[in-house]
PyMOL CGO cylinders between C-alpha atoms (Angstrom):
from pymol import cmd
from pymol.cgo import CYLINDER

trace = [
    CYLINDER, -39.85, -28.62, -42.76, -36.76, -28.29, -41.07, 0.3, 1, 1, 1, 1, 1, 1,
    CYLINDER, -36.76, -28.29, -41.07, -33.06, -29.35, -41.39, 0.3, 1, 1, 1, 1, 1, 1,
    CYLINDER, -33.06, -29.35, -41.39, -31.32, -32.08, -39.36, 0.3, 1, 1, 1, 1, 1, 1,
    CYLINDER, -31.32, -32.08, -39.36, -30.29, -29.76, -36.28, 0.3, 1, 1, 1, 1, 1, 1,
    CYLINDER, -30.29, -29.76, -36.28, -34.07, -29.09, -36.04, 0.3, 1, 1, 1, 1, 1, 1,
    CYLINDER, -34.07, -29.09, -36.04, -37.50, -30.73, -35.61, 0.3, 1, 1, 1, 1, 1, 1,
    CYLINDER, -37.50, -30.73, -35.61, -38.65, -30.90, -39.19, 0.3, 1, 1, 1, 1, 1, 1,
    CYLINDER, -38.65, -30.90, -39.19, -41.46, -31.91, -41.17, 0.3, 1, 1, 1, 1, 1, 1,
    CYLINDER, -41.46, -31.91, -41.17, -40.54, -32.81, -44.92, 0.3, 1, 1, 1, 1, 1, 1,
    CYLINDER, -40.54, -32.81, -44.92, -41.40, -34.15, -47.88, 0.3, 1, 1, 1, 1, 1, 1,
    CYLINDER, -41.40, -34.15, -47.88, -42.32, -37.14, -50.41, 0.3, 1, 1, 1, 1, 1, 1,
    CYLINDER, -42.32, -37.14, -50.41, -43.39, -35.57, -53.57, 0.3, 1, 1, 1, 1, 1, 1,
    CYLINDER, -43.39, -35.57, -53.57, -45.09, -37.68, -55.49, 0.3, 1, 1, 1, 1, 1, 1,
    CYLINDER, -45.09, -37.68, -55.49, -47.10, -38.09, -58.58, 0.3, 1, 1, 1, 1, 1, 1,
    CYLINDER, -47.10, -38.09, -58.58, -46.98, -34.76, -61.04, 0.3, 1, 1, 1, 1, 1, 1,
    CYLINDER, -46.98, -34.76, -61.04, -49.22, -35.57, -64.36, 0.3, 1, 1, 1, 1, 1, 1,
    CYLINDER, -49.22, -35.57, -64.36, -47.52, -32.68, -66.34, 0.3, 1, 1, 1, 1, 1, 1,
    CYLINDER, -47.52, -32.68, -66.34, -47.58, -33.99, -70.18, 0.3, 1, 1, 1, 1, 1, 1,
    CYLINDER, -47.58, -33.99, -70.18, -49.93, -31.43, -71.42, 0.3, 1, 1, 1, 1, 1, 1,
    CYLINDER, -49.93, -31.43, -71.42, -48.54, -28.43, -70.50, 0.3, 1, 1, 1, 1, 1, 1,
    CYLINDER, -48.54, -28.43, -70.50, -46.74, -26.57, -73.82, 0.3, 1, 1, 1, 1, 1, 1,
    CYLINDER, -46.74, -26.57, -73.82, -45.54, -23.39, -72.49, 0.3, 1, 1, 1, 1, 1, 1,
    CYLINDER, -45.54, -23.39, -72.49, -44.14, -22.00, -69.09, 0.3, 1, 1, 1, 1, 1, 1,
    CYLINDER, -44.14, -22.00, -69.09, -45.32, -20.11, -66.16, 0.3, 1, 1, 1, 1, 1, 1,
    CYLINDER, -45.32, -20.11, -66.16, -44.04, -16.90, -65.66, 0.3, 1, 1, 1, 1, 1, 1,
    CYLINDER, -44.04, -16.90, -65.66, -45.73, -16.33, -62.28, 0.3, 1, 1, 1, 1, 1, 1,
    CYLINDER, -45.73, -16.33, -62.28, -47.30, -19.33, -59.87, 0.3, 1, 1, 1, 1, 1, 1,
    CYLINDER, -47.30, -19.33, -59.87, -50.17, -17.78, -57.50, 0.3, 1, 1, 1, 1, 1, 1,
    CYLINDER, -50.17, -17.78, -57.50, -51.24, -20.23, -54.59, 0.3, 1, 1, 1, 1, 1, 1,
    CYLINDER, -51.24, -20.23, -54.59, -55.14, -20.14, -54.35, 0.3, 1, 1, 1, 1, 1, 1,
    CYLINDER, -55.14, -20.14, -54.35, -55.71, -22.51, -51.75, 0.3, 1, 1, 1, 1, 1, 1,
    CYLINDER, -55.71, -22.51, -51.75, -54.06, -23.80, -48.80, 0.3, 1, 1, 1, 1, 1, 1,
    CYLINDER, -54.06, -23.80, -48.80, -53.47, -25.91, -45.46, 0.3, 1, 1, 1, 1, 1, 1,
    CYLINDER, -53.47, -25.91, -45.46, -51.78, -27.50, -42.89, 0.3, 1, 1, 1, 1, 1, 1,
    CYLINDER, -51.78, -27.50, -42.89, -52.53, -29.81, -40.06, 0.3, 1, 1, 1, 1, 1, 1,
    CYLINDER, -52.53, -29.81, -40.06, -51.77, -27.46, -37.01, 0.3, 1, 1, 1, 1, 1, 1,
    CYLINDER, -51.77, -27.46, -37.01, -50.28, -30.47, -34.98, 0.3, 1, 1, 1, 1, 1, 1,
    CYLINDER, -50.28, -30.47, -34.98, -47.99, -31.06, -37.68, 0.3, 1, 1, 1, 1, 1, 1,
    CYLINDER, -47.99, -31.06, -37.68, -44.78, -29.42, -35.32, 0.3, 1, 1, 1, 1, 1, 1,
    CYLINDER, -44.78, -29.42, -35.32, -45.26, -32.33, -32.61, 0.3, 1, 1, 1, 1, 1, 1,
    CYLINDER, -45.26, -32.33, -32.61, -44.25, -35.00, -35.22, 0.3, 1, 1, 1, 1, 1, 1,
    CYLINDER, -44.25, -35.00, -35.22, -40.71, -35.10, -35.82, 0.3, 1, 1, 1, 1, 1, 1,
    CYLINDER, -40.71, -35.10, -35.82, -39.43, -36.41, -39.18, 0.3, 1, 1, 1, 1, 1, 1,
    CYLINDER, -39.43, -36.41, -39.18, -36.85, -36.12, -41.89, 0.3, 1, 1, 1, 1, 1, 1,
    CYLINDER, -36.85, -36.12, -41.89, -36.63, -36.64, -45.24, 0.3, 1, 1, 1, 1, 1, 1,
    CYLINDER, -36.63, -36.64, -45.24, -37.75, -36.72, -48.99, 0.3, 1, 1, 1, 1, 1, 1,
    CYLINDER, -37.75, -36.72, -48.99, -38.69, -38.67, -51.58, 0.3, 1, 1, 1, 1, 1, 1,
    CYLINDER, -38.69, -38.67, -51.58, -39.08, -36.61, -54.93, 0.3, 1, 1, 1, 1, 1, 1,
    CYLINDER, -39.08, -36.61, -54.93, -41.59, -38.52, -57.03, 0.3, 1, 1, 1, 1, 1, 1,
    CYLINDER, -41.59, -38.52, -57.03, -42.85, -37.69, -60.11, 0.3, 1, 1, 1, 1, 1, 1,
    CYLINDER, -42.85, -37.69, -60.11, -44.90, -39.75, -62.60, 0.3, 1, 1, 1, 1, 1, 1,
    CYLINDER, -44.90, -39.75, -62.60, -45.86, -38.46, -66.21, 0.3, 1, 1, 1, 1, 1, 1,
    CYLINDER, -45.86, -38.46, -66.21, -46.93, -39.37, -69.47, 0.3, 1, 1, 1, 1, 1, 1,
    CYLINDER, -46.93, -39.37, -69.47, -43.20, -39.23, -70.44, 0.3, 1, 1, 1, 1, 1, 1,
    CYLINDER, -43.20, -39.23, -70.44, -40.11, -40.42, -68.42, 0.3, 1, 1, 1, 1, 1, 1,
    CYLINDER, -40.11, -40.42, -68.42, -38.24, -37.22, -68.83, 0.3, 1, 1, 1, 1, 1, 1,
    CYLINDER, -38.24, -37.22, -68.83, -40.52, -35.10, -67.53, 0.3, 1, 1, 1, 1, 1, 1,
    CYLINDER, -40.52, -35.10, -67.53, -40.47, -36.93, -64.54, 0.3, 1, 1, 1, 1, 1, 1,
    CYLINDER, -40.47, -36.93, -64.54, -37.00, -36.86, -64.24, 0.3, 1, 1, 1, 1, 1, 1,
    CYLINDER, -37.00, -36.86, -64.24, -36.97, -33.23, -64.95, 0.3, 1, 1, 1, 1, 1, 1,
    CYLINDER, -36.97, -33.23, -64.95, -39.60, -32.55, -62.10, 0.3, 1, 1, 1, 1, 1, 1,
    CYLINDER, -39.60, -32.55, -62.10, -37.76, -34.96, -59.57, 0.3, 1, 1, 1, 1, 1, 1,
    CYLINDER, -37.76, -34.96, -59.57, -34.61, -33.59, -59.99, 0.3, 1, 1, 1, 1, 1, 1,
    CYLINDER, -34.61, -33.59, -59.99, -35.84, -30.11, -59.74, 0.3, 1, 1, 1, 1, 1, 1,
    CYLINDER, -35.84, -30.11, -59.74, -37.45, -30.21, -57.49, 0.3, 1, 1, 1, 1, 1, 1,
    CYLINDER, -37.45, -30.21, -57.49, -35.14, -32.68, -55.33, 0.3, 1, 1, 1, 1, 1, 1,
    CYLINDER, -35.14, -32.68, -55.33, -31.69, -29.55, -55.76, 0.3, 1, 1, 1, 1, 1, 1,
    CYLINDER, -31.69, -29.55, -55.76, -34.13, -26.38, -54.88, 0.3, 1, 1, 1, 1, 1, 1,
    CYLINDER, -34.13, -26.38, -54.88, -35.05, -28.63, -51.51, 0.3, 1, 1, 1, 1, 1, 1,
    CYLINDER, -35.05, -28.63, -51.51, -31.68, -29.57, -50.60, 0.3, 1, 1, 1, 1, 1, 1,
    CYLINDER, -31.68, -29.57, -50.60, -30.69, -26.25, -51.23, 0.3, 1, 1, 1, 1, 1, 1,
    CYLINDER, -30.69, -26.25, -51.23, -32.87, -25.12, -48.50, 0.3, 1, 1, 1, 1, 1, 1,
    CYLINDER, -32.87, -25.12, -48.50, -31.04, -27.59, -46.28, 0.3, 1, 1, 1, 1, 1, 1,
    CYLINDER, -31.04, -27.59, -46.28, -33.83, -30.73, -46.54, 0.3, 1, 1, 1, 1, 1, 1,
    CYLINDER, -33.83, -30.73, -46.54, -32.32, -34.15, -47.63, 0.3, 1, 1, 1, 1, 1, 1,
    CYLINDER, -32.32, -34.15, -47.63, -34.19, -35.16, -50.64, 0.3, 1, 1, 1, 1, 1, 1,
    CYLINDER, -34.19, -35.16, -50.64, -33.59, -37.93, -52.94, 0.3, 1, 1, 1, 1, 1, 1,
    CYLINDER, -33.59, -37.93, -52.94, -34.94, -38.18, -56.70, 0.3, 1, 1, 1, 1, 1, 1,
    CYLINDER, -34.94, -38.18, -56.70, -37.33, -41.46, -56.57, 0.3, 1, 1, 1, 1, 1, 1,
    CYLINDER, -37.33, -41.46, -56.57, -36.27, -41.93, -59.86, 0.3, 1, 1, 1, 1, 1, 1,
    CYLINDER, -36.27, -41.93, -59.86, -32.97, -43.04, -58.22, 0.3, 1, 1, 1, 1, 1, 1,
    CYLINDER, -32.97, -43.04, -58.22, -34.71, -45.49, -56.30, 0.3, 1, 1, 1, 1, 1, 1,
    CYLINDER, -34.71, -45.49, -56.30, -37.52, -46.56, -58.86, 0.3, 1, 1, 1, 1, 1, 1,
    CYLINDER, -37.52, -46.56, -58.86, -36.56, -46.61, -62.46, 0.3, 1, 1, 1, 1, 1, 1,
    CYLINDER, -36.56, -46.61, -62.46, -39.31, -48.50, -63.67, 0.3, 1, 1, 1, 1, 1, 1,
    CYLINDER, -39.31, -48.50, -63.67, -42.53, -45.91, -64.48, 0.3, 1, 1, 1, 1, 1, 1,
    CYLINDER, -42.53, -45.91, -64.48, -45.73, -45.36, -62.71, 0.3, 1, 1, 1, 1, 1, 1,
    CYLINDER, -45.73, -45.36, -62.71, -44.18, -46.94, -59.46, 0.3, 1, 1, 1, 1, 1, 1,
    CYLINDER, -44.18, -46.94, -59.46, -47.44, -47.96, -57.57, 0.3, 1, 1, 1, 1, 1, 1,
    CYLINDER, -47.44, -47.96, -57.57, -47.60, -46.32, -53.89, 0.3, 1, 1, 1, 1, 1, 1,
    CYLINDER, -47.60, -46.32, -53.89, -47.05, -48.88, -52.13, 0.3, 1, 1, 1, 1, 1, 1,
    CYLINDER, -47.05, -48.88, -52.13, -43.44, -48.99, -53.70, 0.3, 1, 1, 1, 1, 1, 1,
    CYLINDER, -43.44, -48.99, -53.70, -43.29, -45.57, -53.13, 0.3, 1, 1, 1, 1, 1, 1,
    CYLINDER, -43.29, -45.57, -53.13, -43.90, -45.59, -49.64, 0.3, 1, 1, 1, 1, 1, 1,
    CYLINDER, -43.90, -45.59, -49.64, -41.63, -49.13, -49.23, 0.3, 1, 1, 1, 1, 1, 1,
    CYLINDER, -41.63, -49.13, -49.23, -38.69, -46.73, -50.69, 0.3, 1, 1, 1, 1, 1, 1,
    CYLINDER, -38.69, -46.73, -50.69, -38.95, -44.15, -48.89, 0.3, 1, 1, 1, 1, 1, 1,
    CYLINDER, -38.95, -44.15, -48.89, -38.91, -46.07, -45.57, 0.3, 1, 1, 1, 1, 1, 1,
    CYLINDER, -38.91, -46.07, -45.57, -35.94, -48.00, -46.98, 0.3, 1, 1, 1, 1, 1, 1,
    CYLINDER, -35.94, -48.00, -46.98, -33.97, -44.64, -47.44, 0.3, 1, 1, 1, 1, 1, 1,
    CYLINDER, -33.97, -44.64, -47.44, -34.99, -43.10, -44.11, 0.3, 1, 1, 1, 1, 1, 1,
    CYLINDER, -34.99, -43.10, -44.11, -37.41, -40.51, -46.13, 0.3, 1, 1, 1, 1, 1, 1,
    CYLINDER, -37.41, -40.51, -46.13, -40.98, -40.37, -43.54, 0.3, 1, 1, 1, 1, 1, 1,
    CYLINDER, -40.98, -40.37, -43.54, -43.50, -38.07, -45.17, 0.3, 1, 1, 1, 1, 1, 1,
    CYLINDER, -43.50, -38.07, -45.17, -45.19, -38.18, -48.51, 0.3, 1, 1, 1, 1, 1, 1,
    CYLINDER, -45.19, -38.18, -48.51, -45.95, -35.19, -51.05, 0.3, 1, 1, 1, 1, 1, 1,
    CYLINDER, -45.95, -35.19, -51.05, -48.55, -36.14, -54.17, 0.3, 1, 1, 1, 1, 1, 1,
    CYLINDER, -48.55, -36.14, -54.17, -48.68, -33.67, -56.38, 0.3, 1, 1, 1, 1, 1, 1,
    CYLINDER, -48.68, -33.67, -56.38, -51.41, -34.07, -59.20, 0.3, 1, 1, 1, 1, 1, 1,
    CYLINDER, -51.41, -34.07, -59.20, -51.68, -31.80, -62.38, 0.3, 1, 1, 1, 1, 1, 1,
    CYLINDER, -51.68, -31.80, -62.38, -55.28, -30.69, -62.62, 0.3, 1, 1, 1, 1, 1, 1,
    CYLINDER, -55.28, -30.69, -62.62, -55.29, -29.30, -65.70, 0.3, 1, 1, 1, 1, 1, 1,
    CYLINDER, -55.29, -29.30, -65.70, -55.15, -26.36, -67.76, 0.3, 1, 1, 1, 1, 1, 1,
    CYLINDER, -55.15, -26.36, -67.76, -57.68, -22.92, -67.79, 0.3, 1, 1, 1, 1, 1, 1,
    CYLINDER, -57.68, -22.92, -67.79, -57.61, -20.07, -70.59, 0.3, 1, 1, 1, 1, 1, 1,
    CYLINDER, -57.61, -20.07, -70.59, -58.79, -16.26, -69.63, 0.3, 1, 1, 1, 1, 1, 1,
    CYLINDER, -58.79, -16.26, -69.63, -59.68, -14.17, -72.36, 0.3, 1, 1, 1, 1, 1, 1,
    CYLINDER, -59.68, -14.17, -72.36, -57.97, -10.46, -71.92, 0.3, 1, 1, 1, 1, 1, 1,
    CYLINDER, -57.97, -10.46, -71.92, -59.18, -7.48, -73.71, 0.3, 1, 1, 1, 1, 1, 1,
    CYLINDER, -59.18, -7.48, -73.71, -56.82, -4.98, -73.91, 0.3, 1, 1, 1, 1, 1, 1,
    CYLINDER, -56.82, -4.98, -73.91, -58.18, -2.10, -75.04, 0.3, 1, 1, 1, 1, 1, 1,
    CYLINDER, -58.18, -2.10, -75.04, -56.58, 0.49, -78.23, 0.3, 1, 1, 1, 1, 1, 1,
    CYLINDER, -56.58, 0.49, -78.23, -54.36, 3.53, -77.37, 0.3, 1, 1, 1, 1, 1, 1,
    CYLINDER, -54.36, 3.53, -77.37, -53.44, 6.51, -79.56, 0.3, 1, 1, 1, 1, 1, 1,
    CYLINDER, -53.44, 6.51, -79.56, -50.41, 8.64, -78.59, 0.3, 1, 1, 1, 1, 1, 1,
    CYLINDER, -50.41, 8.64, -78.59, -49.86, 12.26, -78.84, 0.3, 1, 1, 1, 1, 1, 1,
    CYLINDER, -49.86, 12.26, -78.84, -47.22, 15.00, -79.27, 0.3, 1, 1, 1, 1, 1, 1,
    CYLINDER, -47.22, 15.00, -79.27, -47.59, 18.67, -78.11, 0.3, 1, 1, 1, 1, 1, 1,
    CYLINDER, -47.59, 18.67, -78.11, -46.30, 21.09, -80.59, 0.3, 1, 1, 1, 1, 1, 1,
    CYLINDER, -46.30, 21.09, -80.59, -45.90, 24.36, -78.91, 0.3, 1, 1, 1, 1, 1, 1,
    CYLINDER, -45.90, 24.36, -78.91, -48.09, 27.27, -81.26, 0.3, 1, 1, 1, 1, 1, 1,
    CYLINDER, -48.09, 27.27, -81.26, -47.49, 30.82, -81.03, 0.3, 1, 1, 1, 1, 1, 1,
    CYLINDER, -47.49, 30.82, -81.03, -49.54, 33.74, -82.40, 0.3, 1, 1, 1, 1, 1, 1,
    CYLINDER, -49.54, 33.74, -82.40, -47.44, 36.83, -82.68, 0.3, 1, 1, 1, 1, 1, 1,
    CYLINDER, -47.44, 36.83, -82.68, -50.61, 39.22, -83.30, 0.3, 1, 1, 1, 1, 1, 1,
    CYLINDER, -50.61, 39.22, -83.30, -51.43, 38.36, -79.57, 0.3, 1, 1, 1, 1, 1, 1,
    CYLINDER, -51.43, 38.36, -79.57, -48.08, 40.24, -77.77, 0.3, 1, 1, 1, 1, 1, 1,
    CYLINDER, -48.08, 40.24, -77.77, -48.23, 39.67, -73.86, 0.3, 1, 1, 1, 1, 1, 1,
    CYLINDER, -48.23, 39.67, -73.86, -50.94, 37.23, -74.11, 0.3, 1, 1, 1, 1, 1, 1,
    CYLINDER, -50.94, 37.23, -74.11, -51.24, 33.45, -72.98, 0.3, 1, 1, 1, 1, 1, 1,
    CYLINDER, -51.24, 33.45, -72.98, -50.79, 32.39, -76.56, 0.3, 1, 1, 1, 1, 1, 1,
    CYLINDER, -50.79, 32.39, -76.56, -47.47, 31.15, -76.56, 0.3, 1, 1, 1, 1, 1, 1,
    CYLINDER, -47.47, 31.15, -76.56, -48.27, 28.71, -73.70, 0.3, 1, 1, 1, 1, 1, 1,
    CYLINDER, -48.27, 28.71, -73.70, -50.94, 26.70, -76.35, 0.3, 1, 1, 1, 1, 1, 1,
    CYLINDER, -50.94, 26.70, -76.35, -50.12, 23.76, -77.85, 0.3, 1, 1, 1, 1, 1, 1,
    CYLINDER, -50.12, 23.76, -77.85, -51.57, 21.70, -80.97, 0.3, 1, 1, 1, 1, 1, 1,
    CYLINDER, -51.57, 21.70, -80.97, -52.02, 18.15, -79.85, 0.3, 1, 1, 1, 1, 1, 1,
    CYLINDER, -52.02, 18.15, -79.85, -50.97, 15.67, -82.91, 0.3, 1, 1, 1, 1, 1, 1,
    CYLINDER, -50.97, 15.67, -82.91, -51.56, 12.06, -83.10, 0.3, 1, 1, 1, 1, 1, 1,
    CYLINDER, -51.56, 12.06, -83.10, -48.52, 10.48, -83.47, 0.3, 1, 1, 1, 1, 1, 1,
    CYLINDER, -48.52, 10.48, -83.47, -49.60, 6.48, -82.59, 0.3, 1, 1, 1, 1, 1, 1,
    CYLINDER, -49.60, 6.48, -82.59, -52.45, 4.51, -82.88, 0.3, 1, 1, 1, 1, 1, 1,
    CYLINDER, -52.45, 4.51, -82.88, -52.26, 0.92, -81.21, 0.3, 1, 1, 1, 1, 1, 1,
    CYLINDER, -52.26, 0.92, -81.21, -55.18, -1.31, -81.75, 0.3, 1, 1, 1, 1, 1, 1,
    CYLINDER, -55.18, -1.31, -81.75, -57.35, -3.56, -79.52, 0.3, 1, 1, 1, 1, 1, 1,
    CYLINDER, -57.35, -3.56, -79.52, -56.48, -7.17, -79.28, 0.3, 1, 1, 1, 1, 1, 1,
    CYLINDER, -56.48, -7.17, -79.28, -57.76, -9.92, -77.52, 0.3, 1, 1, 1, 1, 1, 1,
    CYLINDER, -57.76, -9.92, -77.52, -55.45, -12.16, -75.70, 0.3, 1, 1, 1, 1, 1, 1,
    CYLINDER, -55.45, -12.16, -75.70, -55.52, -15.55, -73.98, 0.3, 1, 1, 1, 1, 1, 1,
    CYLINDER, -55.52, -15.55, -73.98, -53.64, -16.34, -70.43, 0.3, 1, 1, 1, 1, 1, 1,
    CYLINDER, -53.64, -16.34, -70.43, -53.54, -20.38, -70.51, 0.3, 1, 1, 1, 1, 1, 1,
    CYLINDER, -53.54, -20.38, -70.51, -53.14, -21.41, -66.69, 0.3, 1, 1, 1, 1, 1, 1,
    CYLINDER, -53.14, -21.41, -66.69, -51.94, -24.72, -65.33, 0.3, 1, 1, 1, 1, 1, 1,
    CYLINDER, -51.94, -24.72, -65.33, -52.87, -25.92, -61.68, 0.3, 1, 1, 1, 1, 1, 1,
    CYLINDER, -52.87, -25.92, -61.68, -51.55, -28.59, -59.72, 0.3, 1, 1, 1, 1, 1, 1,
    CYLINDER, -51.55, -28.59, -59.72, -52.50, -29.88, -56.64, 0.3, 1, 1, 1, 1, 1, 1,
    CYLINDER, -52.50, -29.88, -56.64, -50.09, -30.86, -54.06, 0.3, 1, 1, 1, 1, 1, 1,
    CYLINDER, -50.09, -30.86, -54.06, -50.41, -33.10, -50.58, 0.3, 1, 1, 1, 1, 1, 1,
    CYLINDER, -50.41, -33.10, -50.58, -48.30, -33.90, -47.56, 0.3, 1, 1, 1, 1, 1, 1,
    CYLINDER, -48.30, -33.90, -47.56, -48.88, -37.07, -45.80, 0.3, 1, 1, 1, 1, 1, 1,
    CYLINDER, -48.88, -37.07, -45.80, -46.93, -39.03, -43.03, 0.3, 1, 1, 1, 1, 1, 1,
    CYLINDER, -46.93, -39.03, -43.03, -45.28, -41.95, -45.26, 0.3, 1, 1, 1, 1, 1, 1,
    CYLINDER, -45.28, -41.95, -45.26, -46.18, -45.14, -42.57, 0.3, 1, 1, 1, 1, 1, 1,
    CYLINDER, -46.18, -45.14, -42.57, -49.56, -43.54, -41.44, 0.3, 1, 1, 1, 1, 1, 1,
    CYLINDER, -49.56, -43.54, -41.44, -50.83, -41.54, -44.56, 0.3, 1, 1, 1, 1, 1, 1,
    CYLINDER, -50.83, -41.54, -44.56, -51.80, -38.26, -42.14, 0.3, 1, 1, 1, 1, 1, 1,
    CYLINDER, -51.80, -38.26, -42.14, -52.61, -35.28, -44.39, 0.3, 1, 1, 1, 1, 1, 1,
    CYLINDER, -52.61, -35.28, -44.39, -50.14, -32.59, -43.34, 0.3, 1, 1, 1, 1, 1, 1,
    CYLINDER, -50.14, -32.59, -43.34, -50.46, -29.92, -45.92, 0.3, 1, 1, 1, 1, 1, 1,
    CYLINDER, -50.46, -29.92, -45.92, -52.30, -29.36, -49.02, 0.3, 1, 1, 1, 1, 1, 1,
    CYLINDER, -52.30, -29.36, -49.02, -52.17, -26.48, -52.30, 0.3, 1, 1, 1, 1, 1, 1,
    CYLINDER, -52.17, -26.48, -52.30, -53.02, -25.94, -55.13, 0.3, 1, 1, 1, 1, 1, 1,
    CYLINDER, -53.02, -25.94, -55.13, -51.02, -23.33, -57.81, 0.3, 1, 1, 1, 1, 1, 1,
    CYLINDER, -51.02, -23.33, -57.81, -52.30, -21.89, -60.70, 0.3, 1, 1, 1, 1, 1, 1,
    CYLINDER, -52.30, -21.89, -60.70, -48.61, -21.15, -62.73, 0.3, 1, 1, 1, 1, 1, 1,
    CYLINDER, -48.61, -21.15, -62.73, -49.50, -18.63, -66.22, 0.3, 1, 1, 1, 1, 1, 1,
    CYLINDER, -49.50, -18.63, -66.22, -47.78, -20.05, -69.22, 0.3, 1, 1, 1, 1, 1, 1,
    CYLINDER, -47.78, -20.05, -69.22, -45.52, -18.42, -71.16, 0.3, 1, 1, 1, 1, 1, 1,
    CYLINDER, -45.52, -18.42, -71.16, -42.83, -20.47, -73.66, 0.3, 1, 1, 1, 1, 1, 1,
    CYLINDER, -42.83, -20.47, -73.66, -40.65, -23.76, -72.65, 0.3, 1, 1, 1, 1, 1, 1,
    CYLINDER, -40.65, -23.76, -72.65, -41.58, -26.69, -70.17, 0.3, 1, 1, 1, 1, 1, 1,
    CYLINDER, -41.58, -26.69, -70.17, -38.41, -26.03, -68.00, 0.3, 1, 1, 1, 1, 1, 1,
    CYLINDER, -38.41, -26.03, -68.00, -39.83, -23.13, -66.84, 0.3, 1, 1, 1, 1, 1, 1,
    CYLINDER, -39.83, -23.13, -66.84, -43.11, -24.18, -66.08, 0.3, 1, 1, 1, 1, 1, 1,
    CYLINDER, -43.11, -24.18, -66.08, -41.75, -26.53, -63.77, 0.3, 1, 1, 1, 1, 1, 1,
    CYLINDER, -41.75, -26.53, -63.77, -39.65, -23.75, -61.95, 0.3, 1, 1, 1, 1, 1, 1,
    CYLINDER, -39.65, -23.75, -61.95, -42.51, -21.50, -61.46, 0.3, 1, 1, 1, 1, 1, 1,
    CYLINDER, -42.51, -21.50, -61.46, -44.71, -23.99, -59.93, 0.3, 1, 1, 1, 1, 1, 1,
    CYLINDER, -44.71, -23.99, -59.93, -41.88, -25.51, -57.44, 0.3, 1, 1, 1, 1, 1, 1,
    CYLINDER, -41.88, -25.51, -57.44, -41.19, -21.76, -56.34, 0.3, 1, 1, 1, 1, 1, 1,
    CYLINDER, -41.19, -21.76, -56.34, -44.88, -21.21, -55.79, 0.3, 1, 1, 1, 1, 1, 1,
    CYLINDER, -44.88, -21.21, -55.79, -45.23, -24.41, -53.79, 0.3, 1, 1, 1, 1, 1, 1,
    CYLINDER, -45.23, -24.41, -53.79, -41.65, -23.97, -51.82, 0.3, 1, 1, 1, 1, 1, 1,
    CYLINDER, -41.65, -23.97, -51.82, -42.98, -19.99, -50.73, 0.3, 1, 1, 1, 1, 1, 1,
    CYLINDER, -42.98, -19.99, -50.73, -46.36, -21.83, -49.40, 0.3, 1, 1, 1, 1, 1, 1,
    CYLINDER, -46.36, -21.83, -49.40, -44.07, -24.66, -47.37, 0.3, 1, 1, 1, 1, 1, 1,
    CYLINDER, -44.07, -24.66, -47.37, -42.27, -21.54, -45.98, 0.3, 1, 1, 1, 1, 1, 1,
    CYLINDER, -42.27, -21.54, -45.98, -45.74, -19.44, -45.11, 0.3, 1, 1, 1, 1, 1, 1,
    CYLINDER, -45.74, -19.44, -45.11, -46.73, -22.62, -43.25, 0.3, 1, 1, 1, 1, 1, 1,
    CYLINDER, -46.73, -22.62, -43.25, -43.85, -23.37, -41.68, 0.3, 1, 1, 1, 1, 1, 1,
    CYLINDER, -43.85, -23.37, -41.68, -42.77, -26.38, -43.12, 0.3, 1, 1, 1, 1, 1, 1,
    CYLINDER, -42.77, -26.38, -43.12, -39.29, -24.99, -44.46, 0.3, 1, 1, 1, 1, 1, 1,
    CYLINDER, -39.29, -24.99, -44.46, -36.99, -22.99, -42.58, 0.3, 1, 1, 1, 1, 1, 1,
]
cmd.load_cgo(trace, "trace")
């Protein structure tokens, strides 16, 4: 993707299912991806931001996220919920409204779902070194021995790392071409907002490995 002074290929984003994710991400890791190698001979412009949710605000939340961090990059990109209020637009108003606002390519993005790893981490005890010193042994090694004494003793747990992946697709808006596909796995940690930061960052660094952003 590209700005206006350049050949570009951009983005629709569509369609984010993210109503069952309770925590944030603190780290997105991109385990699969592609993109059409013939993408650089199109030339188009433009971006719809779509998301659609269980809940209205959370697709407002994604949309507009997702819609500053592009333009910031120099991509024009419109929130579709400026364009289609209603909820669960159906694609073919989503592709009528992004021709009607000059936007030409498509992104779906699809929550998958979520996946919990169970971490061991295993028990530590800590030490101090108290220097001991045997006067009977004059001009030996003794003063250079220590005694070793447990200070700290920190238990074994068990821990969980809850994962959420999402799936995310570039098409051409008139012709549906697949330009670019990945998916992110983003590790939860506390509050929605950030969640949704992670996995745009993790997406937006892929666009840039392939070429699609600037």
């Amino acid at each position: 993707m590209r700005n206006s002074t350049t050949k570009s290929a951009t983005l629709l984003v569509a369609v984010i299912l993210l109503c069952t994710l309770s925590g944030c991400g603190i780290n997105t890791r991109v385990t699969h991806s592609f993109v059409d190698p013939k993408f650089k001979e199109l030339d188009l412009h433009g971006v719809l931001v779509v998301g659609v949710a269980n809940q209205q605000s959370t697709r407002i939340e994604f949309e507009d996220t997702f819609a500053r961090t592009l333009t910031r990059r120099g991509v024009h990109a419109t929130a579709s919920h400026t364009l289609l209020p209603q909820e669960r637009p159906s694609a073919e108003q989503v592709i009528a409204a992004a021709d009607s606002a000059g936007l030409d390519t498509i992104l779906v993005t699809r929550y998958v779902g979520e996946k919990v790893e169970e971490v061991y981490h295993p028990g530590a005890v800590y030490y101090a070194v108290t220097p001991a010193y045997d006067p009977g042994y004059y001009g030996s090694f003794g003063g250079y021995y220590g005694r070793a004494t447990e200070v700290a003793y920190q238990q074994p747990v068990w821990t969980a790392n809850v994962s959420h992946t999402v799936i995310s697709d570039l098409y051409v808006g008139d012709t549906r071409r697949h330009l670019w596909q990945a998916t992110a796995d983003t590790i939860e940690s506390s509050g929605t907002g950030q969640v949704l930061d992670d996995a745009i960052d993790g997406l937006m660094a892929n666009l840039k490995e392939k070429g699609l952003l600037d």
